[in-house]
C-alpha positions as CSV (number, residue, x, y, z in Angstrom):
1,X,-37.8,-6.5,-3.8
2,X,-36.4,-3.0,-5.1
3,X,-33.5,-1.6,-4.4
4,X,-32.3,1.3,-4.4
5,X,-28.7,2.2,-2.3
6,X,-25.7,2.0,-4.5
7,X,-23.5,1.0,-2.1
8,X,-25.5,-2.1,-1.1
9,X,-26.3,-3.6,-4.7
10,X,-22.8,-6.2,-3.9
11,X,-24.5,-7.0,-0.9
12,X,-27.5,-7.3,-1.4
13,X,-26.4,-9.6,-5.0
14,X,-28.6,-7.2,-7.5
15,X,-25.2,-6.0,-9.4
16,X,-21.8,-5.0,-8.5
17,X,-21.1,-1.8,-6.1
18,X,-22.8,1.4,-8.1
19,X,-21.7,4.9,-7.4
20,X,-24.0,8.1,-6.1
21,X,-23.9,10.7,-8.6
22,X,-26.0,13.7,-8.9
23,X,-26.7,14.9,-12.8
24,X,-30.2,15.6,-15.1
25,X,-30.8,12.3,-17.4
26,X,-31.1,12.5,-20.7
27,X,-34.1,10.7,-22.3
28,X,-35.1,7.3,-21.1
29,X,-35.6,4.5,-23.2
30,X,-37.7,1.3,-23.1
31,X,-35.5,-1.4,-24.7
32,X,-37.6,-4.8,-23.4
33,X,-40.8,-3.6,-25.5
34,X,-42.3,-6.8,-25.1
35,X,-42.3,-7.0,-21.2
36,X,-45.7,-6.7,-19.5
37,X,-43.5,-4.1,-17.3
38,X,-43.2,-1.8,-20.5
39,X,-46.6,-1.6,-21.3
40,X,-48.2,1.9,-22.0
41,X,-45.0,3.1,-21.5
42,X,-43.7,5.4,-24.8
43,X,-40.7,4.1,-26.3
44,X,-39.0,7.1,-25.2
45,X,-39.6,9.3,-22.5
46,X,-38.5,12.1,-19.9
47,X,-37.3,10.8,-17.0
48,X,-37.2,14.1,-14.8
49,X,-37.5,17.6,-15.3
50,X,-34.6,18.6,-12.6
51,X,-31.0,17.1,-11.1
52,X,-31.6,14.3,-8.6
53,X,-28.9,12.7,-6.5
54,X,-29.0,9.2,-8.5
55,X,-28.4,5.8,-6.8
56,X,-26.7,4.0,-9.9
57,X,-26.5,0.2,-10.4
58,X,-22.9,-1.6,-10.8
59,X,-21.4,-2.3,-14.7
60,X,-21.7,-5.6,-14.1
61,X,-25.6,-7.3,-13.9
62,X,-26.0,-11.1,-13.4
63,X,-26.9,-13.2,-16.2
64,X,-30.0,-13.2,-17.6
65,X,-30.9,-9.9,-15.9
66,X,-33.6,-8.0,-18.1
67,X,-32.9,-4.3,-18.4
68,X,-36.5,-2.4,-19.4
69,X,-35.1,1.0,-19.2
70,X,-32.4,3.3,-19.6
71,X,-31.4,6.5,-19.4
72,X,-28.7,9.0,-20.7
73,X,-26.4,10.2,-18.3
74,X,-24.0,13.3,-19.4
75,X,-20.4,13.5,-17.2
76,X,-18.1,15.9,-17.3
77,X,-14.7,15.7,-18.1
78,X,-12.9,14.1,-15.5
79,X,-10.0,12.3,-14.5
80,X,-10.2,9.4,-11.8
81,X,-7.5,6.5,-12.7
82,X,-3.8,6.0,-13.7
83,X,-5.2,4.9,-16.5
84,X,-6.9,8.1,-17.8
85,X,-3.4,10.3,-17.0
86,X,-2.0,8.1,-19.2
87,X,-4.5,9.2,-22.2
88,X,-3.9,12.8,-21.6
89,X,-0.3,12.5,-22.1
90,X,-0.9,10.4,-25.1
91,X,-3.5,12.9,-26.7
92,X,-5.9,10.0,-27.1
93,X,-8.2,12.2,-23.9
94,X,-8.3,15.7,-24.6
95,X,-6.9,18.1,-21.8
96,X,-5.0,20.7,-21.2
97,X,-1.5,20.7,-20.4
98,X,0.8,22.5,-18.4
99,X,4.4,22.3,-17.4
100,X,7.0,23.8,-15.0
101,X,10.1,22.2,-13.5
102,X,10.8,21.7,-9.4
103,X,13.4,20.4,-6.6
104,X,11.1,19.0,-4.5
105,X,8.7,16.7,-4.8
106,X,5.7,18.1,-2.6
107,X,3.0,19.2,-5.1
108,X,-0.7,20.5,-2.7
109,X,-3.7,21.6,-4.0
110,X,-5.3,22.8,-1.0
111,X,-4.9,19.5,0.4
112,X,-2.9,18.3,3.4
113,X,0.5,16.4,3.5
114,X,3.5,16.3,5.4
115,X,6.0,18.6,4.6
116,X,5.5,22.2,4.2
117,X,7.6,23.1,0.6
118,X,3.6,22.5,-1.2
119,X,4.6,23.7,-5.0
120,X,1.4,25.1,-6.8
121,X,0.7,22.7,-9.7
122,X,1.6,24.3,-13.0
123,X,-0.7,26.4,-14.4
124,X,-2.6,27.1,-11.2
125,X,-4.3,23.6,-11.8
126,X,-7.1,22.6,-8.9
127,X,-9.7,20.0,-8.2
128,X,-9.2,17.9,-11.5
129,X,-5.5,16.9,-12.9
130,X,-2.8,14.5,-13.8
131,X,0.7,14.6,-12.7
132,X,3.7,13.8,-14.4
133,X,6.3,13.7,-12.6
134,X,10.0,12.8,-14.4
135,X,13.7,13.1,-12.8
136,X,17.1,11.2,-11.9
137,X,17.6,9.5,-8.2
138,X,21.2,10.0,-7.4
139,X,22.7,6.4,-5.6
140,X,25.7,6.7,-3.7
141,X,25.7,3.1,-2.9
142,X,24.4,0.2,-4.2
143,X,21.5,-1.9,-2.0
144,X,17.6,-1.8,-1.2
145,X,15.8,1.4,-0.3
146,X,12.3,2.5,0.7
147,X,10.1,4.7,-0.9
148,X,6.5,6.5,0.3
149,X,4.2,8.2,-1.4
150,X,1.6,10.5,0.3
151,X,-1.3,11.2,-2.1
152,X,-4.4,12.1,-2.6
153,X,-6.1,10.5,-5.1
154,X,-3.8,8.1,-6.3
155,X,-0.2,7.6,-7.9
156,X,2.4,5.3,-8.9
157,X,5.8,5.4,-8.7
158,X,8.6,3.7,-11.3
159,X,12.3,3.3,-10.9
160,X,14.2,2.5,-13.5
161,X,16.3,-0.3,-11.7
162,X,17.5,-2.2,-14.3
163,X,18.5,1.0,-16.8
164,X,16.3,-0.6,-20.0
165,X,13.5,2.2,-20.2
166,X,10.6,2.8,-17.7
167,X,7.8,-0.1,-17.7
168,X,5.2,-1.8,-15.9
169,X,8.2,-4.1,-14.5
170,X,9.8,-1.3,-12.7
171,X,6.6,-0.6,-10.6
172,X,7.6,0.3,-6.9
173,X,4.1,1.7,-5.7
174,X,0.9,1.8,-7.5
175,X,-2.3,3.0,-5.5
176,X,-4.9,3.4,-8.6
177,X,-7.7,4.3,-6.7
178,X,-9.9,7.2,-5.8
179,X,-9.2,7.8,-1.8
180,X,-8.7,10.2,1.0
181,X,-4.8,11.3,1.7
182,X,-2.8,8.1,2.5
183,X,0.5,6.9,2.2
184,X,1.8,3.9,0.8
185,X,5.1,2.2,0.6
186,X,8.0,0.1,-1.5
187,X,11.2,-1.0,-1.9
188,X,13.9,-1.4,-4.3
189,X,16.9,-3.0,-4.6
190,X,19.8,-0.7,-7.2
191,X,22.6,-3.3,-8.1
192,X,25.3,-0.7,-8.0
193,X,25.7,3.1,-7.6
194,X,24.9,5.9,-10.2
195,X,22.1,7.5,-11.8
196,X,18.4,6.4,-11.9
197,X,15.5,7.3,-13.8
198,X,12.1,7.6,-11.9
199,X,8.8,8.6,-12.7
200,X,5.7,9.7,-10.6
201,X,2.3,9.2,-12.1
202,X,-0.6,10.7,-9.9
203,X,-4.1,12.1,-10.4
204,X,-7.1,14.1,-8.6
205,X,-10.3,13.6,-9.3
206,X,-11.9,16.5,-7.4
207,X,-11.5,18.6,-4.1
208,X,-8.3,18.8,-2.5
209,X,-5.4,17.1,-3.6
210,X,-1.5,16.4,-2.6
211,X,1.7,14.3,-4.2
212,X,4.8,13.8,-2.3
213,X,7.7,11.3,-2.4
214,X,10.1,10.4,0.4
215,X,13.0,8.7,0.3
216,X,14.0,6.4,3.9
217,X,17.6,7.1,5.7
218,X,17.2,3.3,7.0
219,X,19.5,0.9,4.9
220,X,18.5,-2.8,4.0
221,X,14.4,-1.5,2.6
222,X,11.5,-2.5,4.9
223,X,10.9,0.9,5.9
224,X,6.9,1.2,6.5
225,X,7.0,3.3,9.7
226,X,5.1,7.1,10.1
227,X,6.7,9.7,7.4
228,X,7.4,11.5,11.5
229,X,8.9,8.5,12.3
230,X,12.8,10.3,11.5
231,X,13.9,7.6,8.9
232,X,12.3,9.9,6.0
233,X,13.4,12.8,4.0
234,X,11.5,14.5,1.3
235,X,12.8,13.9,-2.3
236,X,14.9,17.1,-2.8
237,X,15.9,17.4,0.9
238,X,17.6,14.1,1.6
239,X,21.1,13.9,3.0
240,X,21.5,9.9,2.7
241,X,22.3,7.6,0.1
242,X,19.3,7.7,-2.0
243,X,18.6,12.0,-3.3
244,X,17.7,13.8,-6.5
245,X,19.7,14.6,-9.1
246,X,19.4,17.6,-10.6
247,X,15.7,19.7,-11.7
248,X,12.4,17.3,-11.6
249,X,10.5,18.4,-15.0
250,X,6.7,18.5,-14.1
251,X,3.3,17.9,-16.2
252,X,-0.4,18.9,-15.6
253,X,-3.4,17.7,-17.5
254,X,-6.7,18.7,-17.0
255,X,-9.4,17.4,-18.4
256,X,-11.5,18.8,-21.0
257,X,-13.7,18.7,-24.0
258,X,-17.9,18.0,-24.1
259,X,-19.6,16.1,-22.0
260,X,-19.2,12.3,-22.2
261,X,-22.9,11.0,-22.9
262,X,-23.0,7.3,-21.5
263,X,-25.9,4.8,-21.5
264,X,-27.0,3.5,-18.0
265,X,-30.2,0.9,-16.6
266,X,-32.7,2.6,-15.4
267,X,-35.1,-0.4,-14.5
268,X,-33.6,-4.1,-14.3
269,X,-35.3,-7.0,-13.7
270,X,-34.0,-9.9,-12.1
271,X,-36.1,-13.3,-11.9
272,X,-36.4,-14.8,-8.8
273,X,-35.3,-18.4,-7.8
274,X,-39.1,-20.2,-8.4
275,X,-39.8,-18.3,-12.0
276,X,-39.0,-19.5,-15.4
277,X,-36.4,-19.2,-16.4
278,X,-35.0,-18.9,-12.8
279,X,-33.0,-16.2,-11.8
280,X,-28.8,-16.7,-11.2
281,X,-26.9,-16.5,-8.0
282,X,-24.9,-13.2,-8.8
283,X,-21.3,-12.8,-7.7
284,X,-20.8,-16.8,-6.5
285,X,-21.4,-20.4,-7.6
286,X,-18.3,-22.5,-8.0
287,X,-14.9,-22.1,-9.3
288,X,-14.2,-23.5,-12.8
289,X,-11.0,-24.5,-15.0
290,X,-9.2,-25.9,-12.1
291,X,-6.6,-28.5,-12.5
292,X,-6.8,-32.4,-11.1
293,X,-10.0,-32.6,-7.9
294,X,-9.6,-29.7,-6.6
295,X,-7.4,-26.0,-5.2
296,X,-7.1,-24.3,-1.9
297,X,-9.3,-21.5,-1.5
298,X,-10.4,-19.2,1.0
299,X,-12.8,-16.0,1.9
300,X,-12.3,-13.8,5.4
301,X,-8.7,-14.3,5.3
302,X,-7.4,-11.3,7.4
303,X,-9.6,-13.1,10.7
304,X,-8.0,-14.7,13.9
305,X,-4.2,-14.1,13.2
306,X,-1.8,-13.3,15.9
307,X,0.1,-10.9,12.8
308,X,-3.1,-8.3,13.6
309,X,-3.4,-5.1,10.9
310,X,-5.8,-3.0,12.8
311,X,-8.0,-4.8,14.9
312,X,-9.4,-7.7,11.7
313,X,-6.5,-9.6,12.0
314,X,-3.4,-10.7,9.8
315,X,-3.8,-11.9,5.8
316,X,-3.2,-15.8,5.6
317,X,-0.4,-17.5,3.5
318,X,0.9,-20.6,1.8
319,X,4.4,-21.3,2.0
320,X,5.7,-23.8,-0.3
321,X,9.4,-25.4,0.0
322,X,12.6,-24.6,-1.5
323,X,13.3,-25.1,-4.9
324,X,16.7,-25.2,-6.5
325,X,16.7,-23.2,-8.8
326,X,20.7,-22.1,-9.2
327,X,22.4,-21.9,-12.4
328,X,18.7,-22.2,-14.0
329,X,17.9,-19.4,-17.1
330,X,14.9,-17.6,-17.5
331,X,12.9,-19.0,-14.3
332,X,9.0,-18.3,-14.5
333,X,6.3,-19.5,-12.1
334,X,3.0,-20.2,-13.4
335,X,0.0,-20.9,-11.1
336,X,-4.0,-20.4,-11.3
337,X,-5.7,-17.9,-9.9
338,X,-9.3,-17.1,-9.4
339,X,-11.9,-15.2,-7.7
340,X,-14.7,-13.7,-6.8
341,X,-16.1,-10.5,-8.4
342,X,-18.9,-8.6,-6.4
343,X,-17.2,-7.1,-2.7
344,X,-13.2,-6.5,-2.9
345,X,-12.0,-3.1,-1.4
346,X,-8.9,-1.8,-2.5
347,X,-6.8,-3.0,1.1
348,X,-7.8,-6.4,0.1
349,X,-4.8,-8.3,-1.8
350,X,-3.2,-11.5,-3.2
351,X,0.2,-11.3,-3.1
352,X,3.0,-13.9,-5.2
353,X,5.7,-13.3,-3.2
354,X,9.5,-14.6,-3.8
355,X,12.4,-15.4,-1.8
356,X,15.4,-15.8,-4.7
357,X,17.4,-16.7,-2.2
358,X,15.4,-18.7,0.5
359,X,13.6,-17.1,3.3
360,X,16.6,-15.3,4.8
361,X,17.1,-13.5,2.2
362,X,15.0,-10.5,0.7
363,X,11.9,-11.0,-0.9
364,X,10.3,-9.7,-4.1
365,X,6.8,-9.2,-5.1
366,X,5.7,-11.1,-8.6
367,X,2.5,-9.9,-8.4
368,X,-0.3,-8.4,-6.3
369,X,-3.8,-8.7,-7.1
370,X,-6.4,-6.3,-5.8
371,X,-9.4,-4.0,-6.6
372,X,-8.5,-0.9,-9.2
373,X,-10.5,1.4,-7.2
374,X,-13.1,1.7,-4.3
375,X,-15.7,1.5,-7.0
376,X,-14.5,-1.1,-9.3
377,X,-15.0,-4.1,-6.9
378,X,-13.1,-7.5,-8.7
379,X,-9.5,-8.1,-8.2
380,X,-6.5,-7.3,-10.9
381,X,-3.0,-7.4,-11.2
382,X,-2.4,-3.7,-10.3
383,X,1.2,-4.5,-10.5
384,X,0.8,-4.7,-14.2
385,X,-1.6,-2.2,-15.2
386,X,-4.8,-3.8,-13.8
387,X,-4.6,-7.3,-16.1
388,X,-5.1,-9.9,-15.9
389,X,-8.7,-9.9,-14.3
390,X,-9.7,-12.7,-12.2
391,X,-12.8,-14.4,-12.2
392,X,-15.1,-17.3,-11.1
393,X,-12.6,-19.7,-14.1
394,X,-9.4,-20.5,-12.9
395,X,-6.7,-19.0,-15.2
396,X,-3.2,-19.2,-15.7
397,X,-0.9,-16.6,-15.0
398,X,2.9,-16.2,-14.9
399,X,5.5,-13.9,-13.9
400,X,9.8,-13.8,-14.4
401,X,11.6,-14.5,-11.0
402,X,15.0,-12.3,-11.0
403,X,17.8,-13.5,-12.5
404,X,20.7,-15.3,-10.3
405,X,18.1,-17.2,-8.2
406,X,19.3,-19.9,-6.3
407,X,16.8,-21.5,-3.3
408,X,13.3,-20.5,-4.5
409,X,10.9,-20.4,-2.1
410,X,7.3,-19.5,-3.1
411,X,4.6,-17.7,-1.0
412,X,0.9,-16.4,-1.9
413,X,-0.7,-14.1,0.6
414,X,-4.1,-12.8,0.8
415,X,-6.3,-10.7,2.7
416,X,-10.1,-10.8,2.1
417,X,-12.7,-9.1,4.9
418,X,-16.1,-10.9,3.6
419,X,-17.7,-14.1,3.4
420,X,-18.4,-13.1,-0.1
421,X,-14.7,-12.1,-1.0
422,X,-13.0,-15.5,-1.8
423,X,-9.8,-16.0,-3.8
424,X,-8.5,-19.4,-4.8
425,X,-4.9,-20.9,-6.2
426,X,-4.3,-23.8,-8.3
427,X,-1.8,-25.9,-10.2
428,X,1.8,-23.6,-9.2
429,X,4.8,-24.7,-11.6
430,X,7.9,-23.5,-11.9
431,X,9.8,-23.9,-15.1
432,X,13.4,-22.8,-16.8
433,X,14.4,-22.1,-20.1
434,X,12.6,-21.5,-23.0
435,X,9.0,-22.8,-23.0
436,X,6.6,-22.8,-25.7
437,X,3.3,-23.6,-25.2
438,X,1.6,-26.2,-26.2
439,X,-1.0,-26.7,-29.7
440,X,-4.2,-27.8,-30.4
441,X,-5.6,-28.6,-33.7
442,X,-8.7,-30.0,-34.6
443,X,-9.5,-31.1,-38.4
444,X,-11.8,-33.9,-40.0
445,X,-10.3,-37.0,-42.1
446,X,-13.7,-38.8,-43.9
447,X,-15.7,-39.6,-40.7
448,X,-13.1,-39.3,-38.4
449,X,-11.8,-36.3,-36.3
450,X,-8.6,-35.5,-35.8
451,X,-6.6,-34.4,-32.8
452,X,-2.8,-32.7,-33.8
453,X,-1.5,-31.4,-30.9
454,X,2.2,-30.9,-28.8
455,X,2.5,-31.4,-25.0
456,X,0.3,-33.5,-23.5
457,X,-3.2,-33.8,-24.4
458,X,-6.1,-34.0,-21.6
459,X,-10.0,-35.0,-22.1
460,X,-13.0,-34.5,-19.8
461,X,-16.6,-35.1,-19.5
462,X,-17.3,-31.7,-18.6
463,X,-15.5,-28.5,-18.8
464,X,-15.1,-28.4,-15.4
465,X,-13.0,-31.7,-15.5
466,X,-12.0,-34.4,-14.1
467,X,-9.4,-34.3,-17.1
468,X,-6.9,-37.6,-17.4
469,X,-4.0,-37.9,-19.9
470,X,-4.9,-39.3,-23.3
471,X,-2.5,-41.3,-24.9
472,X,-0.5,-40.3,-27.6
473,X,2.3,-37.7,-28.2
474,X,2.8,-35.3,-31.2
475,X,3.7,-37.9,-33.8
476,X,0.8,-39.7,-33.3
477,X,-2.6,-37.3,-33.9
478,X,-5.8,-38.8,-31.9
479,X,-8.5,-40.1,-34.5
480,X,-11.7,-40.6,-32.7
481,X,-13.6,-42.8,-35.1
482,X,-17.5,-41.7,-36.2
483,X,-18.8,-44.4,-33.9
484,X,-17.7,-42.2,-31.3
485,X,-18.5,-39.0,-31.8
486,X,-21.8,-39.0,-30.2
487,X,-20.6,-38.4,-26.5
488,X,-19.3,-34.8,-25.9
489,X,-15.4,-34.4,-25.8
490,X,-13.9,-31.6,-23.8
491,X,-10.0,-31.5,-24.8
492,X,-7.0,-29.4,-23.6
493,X,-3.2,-29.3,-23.9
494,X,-1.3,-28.6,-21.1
495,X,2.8,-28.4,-20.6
């Protein structure tokens, strides 16, 4: 079987989703000499004499694929993640950079959007950029607002809530992918009136592009309805609560420098099920890590719902019961998480959501997973700069609920189209207080191994479990005697 359409190679499980891109390749190169494939074929050679409109495979190739070939593709500079704005301001990318100052936010460069001020980027700046965008939000009262962001290609938007410095905690809207112009939409909650700082990260990675914030007149957050809808104001026209304070100071970066020269398959084998050795499943086969006989887990999960988004249906949920949690420091909830790799789109999601307060109260999102971009197709934390990454081992992963949390109450969401997009959630704890985690230590006395370890200390066949409790505690190290080292031991500490 060959193939040959980028966009398929998920589906068709040869690699993950590859990109079209049209360039001249540099010199192939045989790097399986030995296969019969290779033979009479120079070690290196020209691949084309021309620019073709290239069909590229995905980064990520199943096991014991056998790439033959490569080839040298040369890229421009260009800009087309959160990620890379953030090394152009930090000089670790080379660009070019730009500055002016505004009192709107409504940036367009050539590209559509809703309101009509459309500032010219600084320094003319078309096609490729990143924009930095820094100010104050003036709140008159305290309470929980909405925010939108129309953009084109992506952006993210920070408020500085809790007045200790602009992070990845103060993340109100993040949309790092590549896209047409869309808007997208979050809340936040300001614990008094006064002065706010806010920043607005955004990029373009060709064509036309557009950045504007808008602030909702509606009180109580929530607010997801059409920028024409009348509830929303542009940042630096409002006339509710929420408005901006004073000048918004404005960055451009474009990208610059050589070409980047990057190695990429040209010919990759993949054995099929019969040969030897036998060629892997790519993109499935079963979860692993989990905790106790098994987790909850799902794929399709936006199908037969009455709560419809478009015409696929609504995402699913689990709901677990209150927890009291009042008067409780430093509350965390830890759970495992894992997933597929292969198909996600970018409106796919697993959400951790929180009610601090019990379900008729407002709720906050710990976490949501997704895909980074349209291209890159596994699911992330894009709440917290794209990590961790999820995979086919469950994995532990754990987030701060607010402080002054009284009836906890827990829900995961997710939304998956596929049958190949599956998502599954394991093991969900919630703890107080400080927590340290446990120790393993492994040394040999004579013949004897020994075990030193704190928490509680968990053996399997297999590394995929069953695990049980072996007994002991932290005073008293496991010796397993040399007449019993010749099974296989698979140990783990756990709180």
């Amino acid at each position: 079987m060959l193939v040959f359409s980028a966009l398929d190679h998920d589906d068709m499980l040869t690699s993950s989703i590859g990109i079209t891109a049209n360039f001249l390749p540099g010199e192939g190169r045989i790097t399986a000499p030995s296969h019969p494939v290779a033979t009479g074929i120079p070690p290196i050679f020209p691949v084309a004499d021309a620019a073709y409109n290239w069909n590229l495979m995905g980064e990520i190739l199943p096991v014991g694929s056998i790439t033959v070939a490569t080839m040298v593709r040369r890229i421009p500079p260009s800009v087309g993640s959160l990620g890379e704005v953030e090394e152009m301001i930090a000089g670790t990318k080379q660009a070019i950079k730009s500055a002016s100052t505004a009192t709107e936010l409504d940036f367009s460069d050539n590209g559509p959007g809703f309101w009509f001020v459309d500032h010219v980027l600084p320094g003319g700046a078309t096609g490729l950029w990143g924009l930095v965008v820094k100010g104050k939000l003036n709140v008159a009262a305290a309470g929980r607002y909405s925010f939108a962001l129309v953009m084109d290609d992506g952006a993210r938007l920070r408020i500085d809530a809790n007045r200790n410095g602009l992070g990845p905690e103060d993340n109100v809207i993040v949309e790092d992918a590549q896209g047409a112009y869309r808007v997208r939409y979050g809340d936040v909650t300001f614990p008094q009136a006064g002065l706010y700082d806010f920043e607005v990260l955004a990029f373009n990675s060709g064509g036309a592009g557009v950045l504007e914030m808008f602030v909702s007149l509606q009180g109580g957050g929530n607010d997801t309805s059409g920028i024409y809808s009348g509830t929303w104001e542009l940042l630096g026209q409002t006339s509710g609560p929420v408005g901006l304070s004073g000048a918004l100071d404005v960055e451009v970066y474009v990208p610059s420098g050589p070409d980047q020269e990057v190695i990429v398959p040209l010919l990759v084998l993949l054995n099929g099920p019969n040969d030897n050795p036998p060629g892997s499943v790519f993109g499935g086969g079963p979860f692993t890590g989990y905790e106790g006989t098994g987790f909850f887990a799902g794929a399709g999960l936006n199908k037969w719902l009455p709560e419809e988004i478009g015409s696929l249906g609504g995402y699913r949920a689990v709901r677990l019961r209150p927890v009291n949690v009042a008067g409780k420091e430093n509350v965390k909830v830890t759970l495992s998480l894992a997933a597929t790799f292969l198909d996600f789109e970018t409106s796919d999601f697993l959400d951790i959501i929180a009610y601090p307060h019990g379900v008729g109260g407002p709720e906050v999102r710990l976490a949501r997973y997704s895909a980074p971009s349209a291209a890159v197709k596994y699911f992330a934390d894009i709440d917290h700069g794209n990590v961790p990454r999820l995979g086919l081992e469950f994995q532990d992963v754990t987030y701060d609920v607010p402080a002054g949390a009284t009836t906890l109450v827990l829900e995961i969401r997710a939304f998956t189209t596929w049958w190949n997009e599956i998502v599954g959630i394991d093991h969900i704890r919630i703890t107080a207080g400080a927590r340290t985690p446990p120790t393993l230590a492994i040394t040999r006395d004579g013949t004897d191994i020994v075990l030193t370890f704190t928490g509680r200390l968990q053996s399997a066949p297999a590394v995929t479990g069953p695990w049980t409790d072996v007994p002991g505690n932290p005073s008293s190290p496991l010796r397993i005697p040399r007449a019993n080292q010749t099974a296989v031991h698979f140990f783990r500490t756990v709180n």
